[in-house]
N, C-alpha and C positions, 0 to 999 in steps of 0.2 A: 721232509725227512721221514716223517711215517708213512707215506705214500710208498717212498721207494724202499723201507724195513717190509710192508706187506706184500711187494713185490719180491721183494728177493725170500722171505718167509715163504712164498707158494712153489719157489723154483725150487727150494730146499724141500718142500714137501715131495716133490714131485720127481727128485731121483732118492727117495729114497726106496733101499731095495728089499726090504725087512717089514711084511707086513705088520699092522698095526692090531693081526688078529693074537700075534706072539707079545706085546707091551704086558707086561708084569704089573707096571709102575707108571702113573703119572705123574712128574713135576711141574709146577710152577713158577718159573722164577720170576723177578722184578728186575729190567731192563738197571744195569749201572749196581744191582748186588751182587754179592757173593754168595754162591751156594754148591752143596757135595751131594752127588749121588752114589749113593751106597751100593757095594759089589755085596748082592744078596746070593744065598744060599751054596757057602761057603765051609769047606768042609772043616771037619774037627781040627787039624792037625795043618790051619792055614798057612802059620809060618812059615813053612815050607814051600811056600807055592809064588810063582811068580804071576805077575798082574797086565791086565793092557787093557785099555779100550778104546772099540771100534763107534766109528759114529756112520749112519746113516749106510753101513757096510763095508765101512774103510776104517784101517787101523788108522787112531786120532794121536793117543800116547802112551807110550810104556813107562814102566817102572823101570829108574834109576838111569833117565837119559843120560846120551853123553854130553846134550845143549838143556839143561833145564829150563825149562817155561817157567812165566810167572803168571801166566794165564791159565797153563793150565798142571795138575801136577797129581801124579799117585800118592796113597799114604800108603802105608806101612799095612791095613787093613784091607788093600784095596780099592777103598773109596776116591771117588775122583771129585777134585777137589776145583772149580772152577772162580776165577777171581774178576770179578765188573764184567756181568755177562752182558753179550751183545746180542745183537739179535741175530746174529750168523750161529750164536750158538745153540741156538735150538733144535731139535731133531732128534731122531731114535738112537740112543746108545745102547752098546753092550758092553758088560762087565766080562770078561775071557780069565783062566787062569790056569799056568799050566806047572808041573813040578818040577823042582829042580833037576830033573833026568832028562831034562827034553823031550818030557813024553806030549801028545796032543792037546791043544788047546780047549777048556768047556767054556760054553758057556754061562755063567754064573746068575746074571740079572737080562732084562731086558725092561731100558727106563723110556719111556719120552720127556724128553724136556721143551716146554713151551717157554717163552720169554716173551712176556708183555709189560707193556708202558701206560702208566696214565690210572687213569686220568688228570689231568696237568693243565693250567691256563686256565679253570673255570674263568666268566668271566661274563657278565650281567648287563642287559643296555634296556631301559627305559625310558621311553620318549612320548608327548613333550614332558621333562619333568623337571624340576630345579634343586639343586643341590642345597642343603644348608649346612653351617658350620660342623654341624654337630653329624655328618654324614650322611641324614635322613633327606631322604628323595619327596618332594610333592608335589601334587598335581591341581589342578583347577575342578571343582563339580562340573560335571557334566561333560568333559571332553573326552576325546577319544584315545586309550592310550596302547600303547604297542608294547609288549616284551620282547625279547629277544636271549637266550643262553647259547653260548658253543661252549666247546672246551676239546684237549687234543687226547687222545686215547689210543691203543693198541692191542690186539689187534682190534675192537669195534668196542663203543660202549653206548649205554641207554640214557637216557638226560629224562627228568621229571622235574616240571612245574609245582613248586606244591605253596600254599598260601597258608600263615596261621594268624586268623583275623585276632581281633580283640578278645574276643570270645574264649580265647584259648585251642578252638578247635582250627582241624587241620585237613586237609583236601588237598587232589592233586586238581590243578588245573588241565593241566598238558603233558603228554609224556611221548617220545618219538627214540630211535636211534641211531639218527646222524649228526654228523657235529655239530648241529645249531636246531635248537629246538623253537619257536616264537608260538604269541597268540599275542590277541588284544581284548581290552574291555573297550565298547561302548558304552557311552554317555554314562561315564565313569559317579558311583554315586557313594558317598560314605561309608554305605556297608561292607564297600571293597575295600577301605583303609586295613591295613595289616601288614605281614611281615612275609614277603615272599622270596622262596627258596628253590635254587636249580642245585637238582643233586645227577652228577654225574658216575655212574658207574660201568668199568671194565667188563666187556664179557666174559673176559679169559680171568681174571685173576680176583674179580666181584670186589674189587678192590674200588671204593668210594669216595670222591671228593664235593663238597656242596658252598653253595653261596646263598649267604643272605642280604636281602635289602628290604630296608622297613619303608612302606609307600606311607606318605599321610595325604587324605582327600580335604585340601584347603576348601571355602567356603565362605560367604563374605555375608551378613544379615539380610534378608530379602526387603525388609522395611528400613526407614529414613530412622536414624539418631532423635531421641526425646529430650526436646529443653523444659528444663521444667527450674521451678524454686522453692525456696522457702526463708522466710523472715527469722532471723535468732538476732536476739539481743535488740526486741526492739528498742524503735523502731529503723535503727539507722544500719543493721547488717543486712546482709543477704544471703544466701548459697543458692550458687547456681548448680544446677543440675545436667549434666548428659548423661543420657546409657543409649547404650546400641547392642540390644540384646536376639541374640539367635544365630549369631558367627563363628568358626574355627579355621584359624585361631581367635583370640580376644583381638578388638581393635585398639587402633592409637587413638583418643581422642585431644580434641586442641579445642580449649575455648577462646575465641578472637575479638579482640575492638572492632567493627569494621570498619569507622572512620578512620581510626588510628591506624590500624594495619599492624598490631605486633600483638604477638602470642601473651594471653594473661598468664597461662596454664597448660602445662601439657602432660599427658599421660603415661604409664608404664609402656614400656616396649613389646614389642610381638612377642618376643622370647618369653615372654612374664608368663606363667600361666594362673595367676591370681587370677580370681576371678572379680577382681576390684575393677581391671582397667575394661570392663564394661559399663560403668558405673563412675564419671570423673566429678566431684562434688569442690568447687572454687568458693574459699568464703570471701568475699568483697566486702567491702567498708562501704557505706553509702555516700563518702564525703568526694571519691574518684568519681563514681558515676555522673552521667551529665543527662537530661534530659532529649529526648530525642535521638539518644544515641542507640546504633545496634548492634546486640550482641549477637553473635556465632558460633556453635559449635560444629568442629570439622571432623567426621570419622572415618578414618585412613587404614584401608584393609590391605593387607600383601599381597592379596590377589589382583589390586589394582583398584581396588571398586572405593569411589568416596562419595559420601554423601552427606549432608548438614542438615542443624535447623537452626533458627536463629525465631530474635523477638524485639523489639523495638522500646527502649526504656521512657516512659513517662510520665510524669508526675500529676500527681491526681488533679482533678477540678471539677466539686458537685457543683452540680445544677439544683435550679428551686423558685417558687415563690420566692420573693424576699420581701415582700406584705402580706401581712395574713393579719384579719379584723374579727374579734369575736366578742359576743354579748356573754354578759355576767352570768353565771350559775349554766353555761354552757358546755359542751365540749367540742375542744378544737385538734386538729391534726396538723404538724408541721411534716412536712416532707423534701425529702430531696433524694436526687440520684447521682451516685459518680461509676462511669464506665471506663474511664479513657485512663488510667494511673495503670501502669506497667512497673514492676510486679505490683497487682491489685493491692488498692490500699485496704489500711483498716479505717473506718467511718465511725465517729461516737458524735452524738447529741450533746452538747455543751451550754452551760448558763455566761454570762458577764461575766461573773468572776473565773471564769475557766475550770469551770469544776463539773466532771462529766456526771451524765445523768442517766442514772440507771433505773430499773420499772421500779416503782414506788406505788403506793394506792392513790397517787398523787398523776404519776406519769404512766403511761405505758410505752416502751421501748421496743419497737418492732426491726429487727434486722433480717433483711431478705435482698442480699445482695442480686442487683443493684440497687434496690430501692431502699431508703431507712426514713423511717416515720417516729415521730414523738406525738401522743394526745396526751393533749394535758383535761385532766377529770375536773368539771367543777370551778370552770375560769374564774378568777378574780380581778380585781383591780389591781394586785398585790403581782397578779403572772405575766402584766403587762411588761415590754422590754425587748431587748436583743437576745436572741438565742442563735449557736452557732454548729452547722451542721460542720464537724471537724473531718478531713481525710487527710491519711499520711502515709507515708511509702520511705522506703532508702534514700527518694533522691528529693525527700519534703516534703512540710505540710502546705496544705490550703483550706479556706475554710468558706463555708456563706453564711452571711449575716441573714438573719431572717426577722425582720420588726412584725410583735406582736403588739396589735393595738384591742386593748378592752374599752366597749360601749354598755352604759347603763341602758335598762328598756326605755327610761323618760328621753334618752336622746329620739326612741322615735315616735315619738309627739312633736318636736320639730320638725322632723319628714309627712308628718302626717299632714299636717296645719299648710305646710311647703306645699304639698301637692292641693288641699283645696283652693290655697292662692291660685294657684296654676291655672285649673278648672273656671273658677269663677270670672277671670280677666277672660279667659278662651271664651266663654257664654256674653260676655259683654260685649265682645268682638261680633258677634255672630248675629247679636240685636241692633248693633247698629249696622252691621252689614244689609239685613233684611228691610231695615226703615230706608236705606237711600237709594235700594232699590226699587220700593214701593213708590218713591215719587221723584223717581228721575226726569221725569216730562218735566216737572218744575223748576229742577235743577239746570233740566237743557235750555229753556227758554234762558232763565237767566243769563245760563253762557253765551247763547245766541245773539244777546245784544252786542258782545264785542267780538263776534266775530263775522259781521253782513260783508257783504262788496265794499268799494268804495263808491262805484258812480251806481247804487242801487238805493231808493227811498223807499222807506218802511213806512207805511202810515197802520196807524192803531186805533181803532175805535172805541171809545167806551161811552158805555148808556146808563143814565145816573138818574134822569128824571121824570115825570111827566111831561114837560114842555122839550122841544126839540129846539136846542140851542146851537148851529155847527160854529166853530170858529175854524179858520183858515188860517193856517200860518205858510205861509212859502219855504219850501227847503232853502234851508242855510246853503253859503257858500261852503264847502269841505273846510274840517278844521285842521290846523296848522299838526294834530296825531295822526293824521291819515284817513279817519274813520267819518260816514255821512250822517250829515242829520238829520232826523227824523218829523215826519210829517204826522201832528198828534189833532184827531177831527174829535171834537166831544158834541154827542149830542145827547138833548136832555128830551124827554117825551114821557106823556103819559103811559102810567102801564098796561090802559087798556089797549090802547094806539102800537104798542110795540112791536104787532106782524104787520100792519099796513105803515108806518113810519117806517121802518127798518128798510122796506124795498123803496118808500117816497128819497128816503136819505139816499139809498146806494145811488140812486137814480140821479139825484141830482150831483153826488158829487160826482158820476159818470162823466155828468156834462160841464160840471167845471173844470176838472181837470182829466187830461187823458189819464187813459192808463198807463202806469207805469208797467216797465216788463217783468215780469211776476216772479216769484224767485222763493224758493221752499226750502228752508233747512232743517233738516231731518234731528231732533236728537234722539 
């Protein structure tokens, strides 16, 4: 429709036959108002004068028709009075006036009337972007986002982008003059969040209409959700802790059972803009918690982006010596470590009767998580006993028994006395080791007699006197043990005779009996 008003607006210009060098007066009208152009420079004694006017060089309407218009009509002054102008009605008029005698027509005025429309339809397109209740447009950090404004106008109108950030300040972006004006931001970044506006204005009539839309630049925390805690009311509370801080808008956070699978806790909504639901604090009773179990927290951003942290609950359990022995008028160190208790326990030093032990000129109390140490100053007989390194958490305690055992110095004189026994049997050992090796050939002979052949005769000689006495005994038959008997030659002889008898003897037993086959046992 304003396509084909600018067309027939040009054909209109174009017979008109009244240059635009004689225009007196310019008007502007609005397409659909009502508006009168005045029959100017009119003489004293008007009443008298009859009226008409010409448009474009043709008479349009007189005074006191015989078919009255309601479009168009003379007053009484002259003025011509036009009612929901169209756009056929623009073009050069003239105000004529002549007097009641019929005399020639003057003429009076010479007006232009232009008739424009608009601007009308603004109308705003930002993409990708998502609408929320509350009619604010957002978009994701970093992506790329497009604008776009038209709007319908008559005859031509100007469009400008203008943005008013946070800041309060105000810039154009973009400014062009056809029906649809666009730009885009790249890798869209939070300092573009603001309120942007297309204002369209009329060339003809500077008549103005604009649109606003408020963008927000969503944004999700670039690091993971913090689990954290802290013990109230010990020892059996808890509070858990999540925050997830560095996002817009605030996240949802959810603290979770994992084994169980159902929500403990959950947080403010997107909409909230406290700044608590960065920050979600769960207080637990330590009587629900179970060992072993693990907890989660879940942080759920609108942009899409989720991320956890979680921690595994477990109940304490120090480690330790659980013997520790000291001498009288000494000083001694208990120790022990616990790592493994989820939320970290508290650790105290404890006596038998359960009663904790704190530094005294008596005790010194060392806490350096993980490690916790007691020295007791100046041991007695009296410090001897059970002592109990304590830890305990939300989900219980546990403890180590640690036996301290006190020795007087006279106990080591027992140890002393012990270790000379030790010594003196190991040297007895040693002396008799040396003597049986000193006279093993004695020992072997010995052995030697039971263990010969059986079909071998041993003969043995021994020399006892000056006279040379041989007896002869014949070998035995084998004895019913298996083992032979022995051939014993004793001769007696002088001891001066002893190298010449010694060969006279071998000699002759030579010849009494053969030799046996000869047979050597080594020891």
């Amino acid at each position: 429709m304003i396509i084909s008003a600018i067309v027939l607006h040009l054909l209109l210009l174009s017979h008109q036959t009244v240059s635009e060098e004689h225009v007196q007066r310019y008007v502007t009208g609005e397409k659909g108002e009502n508006t009168t152009l005045q029959c100017l420079d009119q003489p004293v004694n008007a009443s008298s004068l009859l009226y008409r006017w010409k448009k474009n060089g043709s008479v349009l309407v007189t005074q006191n028709p015989l078919k009255p218009s309601e479009h168009l009509s003379i007053s009484s002054n002259g003025s011509l009075w036009i009612s929901g102008l169209l756009y056929i009605d623009g073009g050069q008029y003239e105000c004529e006036s002549q007097t009641k005698d019929n005399s020639s027509w003057q003429t009076l005025s010479n007006i232009l009337l232009r008739v424009a429309e608009g601007p009308t339809s603004v109308s705003l397109d930002v993409q990708p972007a998502t609408l929320l209740q509350n009619g604010t447009l957002y978009v994701k950090k970093g992506s790329d986002v497009y604008f776009n404004c038209s709007s319908e106008s008559f005859p031509s109108q100007n469009l400008t982008w203008t943005v008013e950030d946070l800041a309060l300040d105000s810039y154009d972006r973009a400014s062009g003059n056809n029906s649809f004006l666009e730009f885009s931001i790249k890798n869209i970044q939070p300092s573009d969040q603001g309120i942007y506006s297309c204002t369209s204005q009329n060339t003809l009539s500077k008549t103005t209409a604009n649109k606003r839309q408020e963008l927000l630049v969503y944004y999700a925390p670039e690091s993971h959700p913090g689990c954290s805690w802290e013990i109230v009311n010990e020892p059996l509370d808890v509070l858990f802790i999540c925050s997830w801080y560095g996002g817009y808008p605030v996240p949802t956070l959810d603290w979770h059972e994992v084994l169980e699978e159902h929500v403990i806790a959950k947080g403010p909504t997107v909409n909230s803009t406290s700044q608590e639901t960065e920050r979600l604090e769960v207080h637990v009773n330590g009587f629900i918690l179970h060992s072993g179990e693990e907890v989660k927290c879940i942080g759920h951003h609108v942009t899409g982006v989720e991320k956890n942290c979680s921690f595994k609950l477990k109940k304490p359990y120090p480690l330790g010596d659980p013997m520790v022995t000291a001498l009288v008028g000494s000083n001694i160190t208990l120790s022990c470590t616990e790592t493994d208790s989820m939320p970290p326990a508290k650790t105290v030093w404890m006596q038998k009767d359960n009663k904790i032990i704190n530094t005294t000129s008596k005790y010194i109390v060392s806490d350096n998580n993980p490690n916790y140490k007691l020295t007791i100053i100046n041991v007695t007989k009296e410090d001897a006993g059970i002592y109990y390194c304590y830890s305990i958490n939300p989900l219980g305690p546990k403890e180590l028994e640690v036996y301290l055992t006190v020795k007087t110095s006279a106990g080591n004189k027992g140890a002393m006395v012990g270790v000379f026994v030790s010594v003196f049997i190991m040297m007895i050992g040693i002396t008799i080791g040396v003597t049986v090796y000193s006279r093993r050939d004695r020992i072997c002979i010995g052995l030697g007699f039971s263990h010969l052949d059986d079909d071998t005769g041993d003969i043995l000689s021994l020399v006892d006197s000056d006279e040379e006495e041989i007896f002869h005994e014949t070998e035995l038959p084998p004895l019913s043990n298996g083992h032979a008997t022995t051939l014993v030659e004793i001769h007696r002889r002088p001891s001066s005779d002893h190298g010449d008898n010694a060969d006279s003897t071998v000699q002759r037993n030579d010849q009494t009996h053969p030799e046996p086959a000869q047979q050597t046992e080594d020891c």
